[in-house]
N, C-alpha and C positions, 0 to 999 in steps of 0.2 A: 035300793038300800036306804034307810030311815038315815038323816046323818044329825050323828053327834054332839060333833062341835061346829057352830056355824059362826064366821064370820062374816061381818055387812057390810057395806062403805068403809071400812076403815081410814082413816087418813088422819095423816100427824105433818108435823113440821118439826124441824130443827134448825129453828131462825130462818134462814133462804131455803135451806134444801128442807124439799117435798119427797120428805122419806115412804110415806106412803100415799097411794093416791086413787082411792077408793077399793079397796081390796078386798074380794067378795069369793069364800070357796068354803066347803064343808069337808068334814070329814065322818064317815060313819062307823059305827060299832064294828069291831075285826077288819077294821082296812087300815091297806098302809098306803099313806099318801106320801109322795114324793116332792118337795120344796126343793126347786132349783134357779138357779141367776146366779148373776157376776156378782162380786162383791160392790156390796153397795146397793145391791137392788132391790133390799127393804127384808130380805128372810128373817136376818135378827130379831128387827124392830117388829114385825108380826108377830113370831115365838113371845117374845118382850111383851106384848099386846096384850096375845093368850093368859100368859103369867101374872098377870096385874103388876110386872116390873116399869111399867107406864102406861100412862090413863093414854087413846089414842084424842085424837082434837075433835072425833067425828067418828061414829059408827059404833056399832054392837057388837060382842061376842059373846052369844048364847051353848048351854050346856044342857042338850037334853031339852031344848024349847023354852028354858025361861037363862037369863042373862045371869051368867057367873057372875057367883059371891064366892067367900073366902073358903067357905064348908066344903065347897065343890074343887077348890084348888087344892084343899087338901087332901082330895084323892088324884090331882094330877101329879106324874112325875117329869121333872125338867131335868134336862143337861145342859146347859151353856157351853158354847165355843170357849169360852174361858173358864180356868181353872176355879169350882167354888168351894174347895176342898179345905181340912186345915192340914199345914206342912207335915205340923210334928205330933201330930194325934196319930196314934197306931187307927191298922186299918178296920177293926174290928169293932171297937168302939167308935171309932167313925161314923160306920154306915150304920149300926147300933142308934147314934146317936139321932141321927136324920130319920130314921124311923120312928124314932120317939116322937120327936118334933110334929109328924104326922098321927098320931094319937093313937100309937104300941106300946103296951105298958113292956117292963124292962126284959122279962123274961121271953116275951114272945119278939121284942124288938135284936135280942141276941141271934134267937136263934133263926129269923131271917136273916141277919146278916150273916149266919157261919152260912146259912143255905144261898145265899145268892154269892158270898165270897169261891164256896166251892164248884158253883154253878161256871161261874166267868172263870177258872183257873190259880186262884190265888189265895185257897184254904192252907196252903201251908208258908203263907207271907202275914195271916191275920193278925201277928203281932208288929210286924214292922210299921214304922212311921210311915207316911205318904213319901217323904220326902227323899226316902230312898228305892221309890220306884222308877222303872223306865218310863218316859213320857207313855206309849201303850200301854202300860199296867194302872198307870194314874189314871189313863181314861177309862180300864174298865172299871175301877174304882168309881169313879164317877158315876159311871151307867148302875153299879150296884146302888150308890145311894138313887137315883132316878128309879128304878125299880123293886126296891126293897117292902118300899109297903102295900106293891099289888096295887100299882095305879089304875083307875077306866081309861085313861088319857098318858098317852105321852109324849111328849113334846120333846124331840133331841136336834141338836143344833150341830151340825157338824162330826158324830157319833164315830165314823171311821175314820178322820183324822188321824196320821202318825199308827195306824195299825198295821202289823202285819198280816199277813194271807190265812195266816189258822185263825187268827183273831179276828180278824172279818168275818170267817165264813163263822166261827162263834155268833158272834152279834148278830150275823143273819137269822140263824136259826132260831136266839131268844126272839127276835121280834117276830117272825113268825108263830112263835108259841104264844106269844102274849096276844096277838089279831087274834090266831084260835078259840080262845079264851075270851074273847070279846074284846079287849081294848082296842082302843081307835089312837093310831101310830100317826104321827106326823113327825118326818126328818130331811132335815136338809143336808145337801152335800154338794160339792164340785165334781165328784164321783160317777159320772152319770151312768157308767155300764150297772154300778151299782144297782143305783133308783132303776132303773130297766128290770133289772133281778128280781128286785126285792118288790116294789111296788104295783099296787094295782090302778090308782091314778098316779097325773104328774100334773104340780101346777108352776108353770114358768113364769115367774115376775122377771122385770127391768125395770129399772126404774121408779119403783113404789107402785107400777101397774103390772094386771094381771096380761102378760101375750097370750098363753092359750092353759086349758085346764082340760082335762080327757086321761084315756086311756091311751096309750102307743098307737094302737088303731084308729081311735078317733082323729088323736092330732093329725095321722098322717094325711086324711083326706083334706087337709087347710091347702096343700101344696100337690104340684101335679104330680104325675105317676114319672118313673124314671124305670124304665125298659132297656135289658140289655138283648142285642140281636146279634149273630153269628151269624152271615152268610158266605160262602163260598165265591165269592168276588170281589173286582177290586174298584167296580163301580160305584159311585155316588147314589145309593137308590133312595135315600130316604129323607133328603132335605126339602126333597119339593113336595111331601106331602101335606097335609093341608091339618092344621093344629098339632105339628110334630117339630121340634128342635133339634137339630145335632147337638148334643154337649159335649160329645168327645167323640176318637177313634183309638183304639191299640189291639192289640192280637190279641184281647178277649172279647173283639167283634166293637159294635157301634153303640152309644150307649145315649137314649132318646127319650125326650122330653115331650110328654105326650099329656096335652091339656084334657080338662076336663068333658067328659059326650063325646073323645076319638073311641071310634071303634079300634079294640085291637087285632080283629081278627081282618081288619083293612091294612094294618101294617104287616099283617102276618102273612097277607096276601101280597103286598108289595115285597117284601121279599121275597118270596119263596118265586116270582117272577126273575127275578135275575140270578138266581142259584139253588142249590143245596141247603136250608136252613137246620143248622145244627147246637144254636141254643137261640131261644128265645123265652125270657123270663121277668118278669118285674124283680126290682132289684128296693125293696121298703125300707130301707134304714133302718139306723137305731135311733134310738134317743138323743144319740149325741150328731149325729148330721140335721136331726129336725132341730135341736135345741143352735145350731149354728146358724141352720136357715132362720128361723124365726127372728136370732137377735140381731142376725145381719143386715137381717128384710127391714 
């Protein structure tokens, strides 16, 4: 896949703190990449980057092979974690408005707002103010301005915040429509079953640095295999085998830490020596156990 939007070295400061600290990933046409870390670990300041809402102290962020200017940001859409909305502007002329902004003359800037207001659930709120939405309704407000003018790019910070379960699986399915369509998704979240779902990479920052960037399959091979066995006995068979760990025991059998080059069909032989072997399976994780091993490690 050809990608997108590339970011290079990145790296900033904020007086002591090294908010970022050379931060280097892509994202390509119709993918959604997934931006996750603890707070603090530089996601914002990235998005921030992308946005030209700050110049970084070092590195590049290129659009399509030559380095974003402003023309090119006017077909990015953003969402900020924070509210960029006005209180007391109904929501119609709203998202109207920020369409304009983006270079839709008036008629055509309406009527993607009535089409994305109806799209996200709130065609029949298009006159109320912001300011009398649920925190959830303000955010899909948000997301409508972020994608009202048919972005290549979108950039959303935090996107499922404060939503409920229909309105997630909403937001799911726009950013699936929009990757179909070619745009290239970048969003962050503490969500991680989410990013699992939804995305096809995951790039994990801490600390203004990249830990690891892949696929669910790629990351997993950074860390050993974790096999769960089932044998019909109450003997010790698998601690003295040779590049194998015990990590636990309980009545869903023994569950083993198996470095990289074990054969498994040598442990599958060491059990089936002392019993009946009635499960024996690698047990992969999600996102959210690699994303603990990695920041614990």
């Amino acid at each position: 896949m050809s990608l997108a939007l590339e970011l290079t070295d990145l790296r900033h400061r904020f007086g002591d703190l090294v908010a970022l600290d050379g931060i280097s990933f892509g994202v390509g046409e119709g993918e959604i990449v997934g931006l996750v870390g603890r707070n603090g670990a530089g996601k914002t300041t990235t998005m921030r980057a992308i946005m030209g809402i700050l110049r970084p102290d070092r590195g590049a962020v290129r659009w399509l092979g030559h380095e974003v200017g402003e023309g090119d940001r006017m077909r990015f859409g953003y969402m900020p974690e924070e509210r960029g909305l006005y209180a007391q502007m109904a929501l119609r002329h709203q998202v109207a408005y920020f369409a304009r902004l983006h270079g839709l003359e008036r008629e055509a800037a309406l009527a993607a707002a009535d089409g994305w207001l109806d799209r996200l659930g709130l065609s029949g709120r298009a006159d109320e103010r912001l300011v009398a939405l649920s925190h959830g309704n303000q955010q899909r407000v948000q997301l409508a301005v972020a994608l009202v003018h048919e972005p290549r790019l979108l950039v959303l910070d935090e996107p499922f915040a404060g939503l409920d379960p229909e309105a997630v699986d909403s937001l799911s399915e726009v950013l699936r429509e929009r990757a179909l369509a070619g745009a290239a998704i970048l969003f962050s979240s503490h969500q991680l079953e989410l990013v699992e779902r939804i995305c096809r990479r995951v790039v994990i920052v801490d600390a203004g640095r990249i830990l690891a960037a892949g696929t669910l399959r790629e990351l997993r091979v950074r860390f050993p295999a974790q096999l769960r066995v089932r044998v019909d006995t109450d003997e010790d068979w698998a601690s003295a085998l040779p590049g194998v760990t015990v990590a636990g025991v309980d009545e869903e059998g023994v569950l083993l830490v198996v470095d990289p080059g074990v054969d498994p069909q040598t442990v599958l032989r060491a059990a089936q020596a002392r019993g009946p072997v009635d499960h024996f399976a690698f047990e992969t994780g999600g996102l959210l156990e690699l994303y603990r091993r990695m920041v614990s490690g």
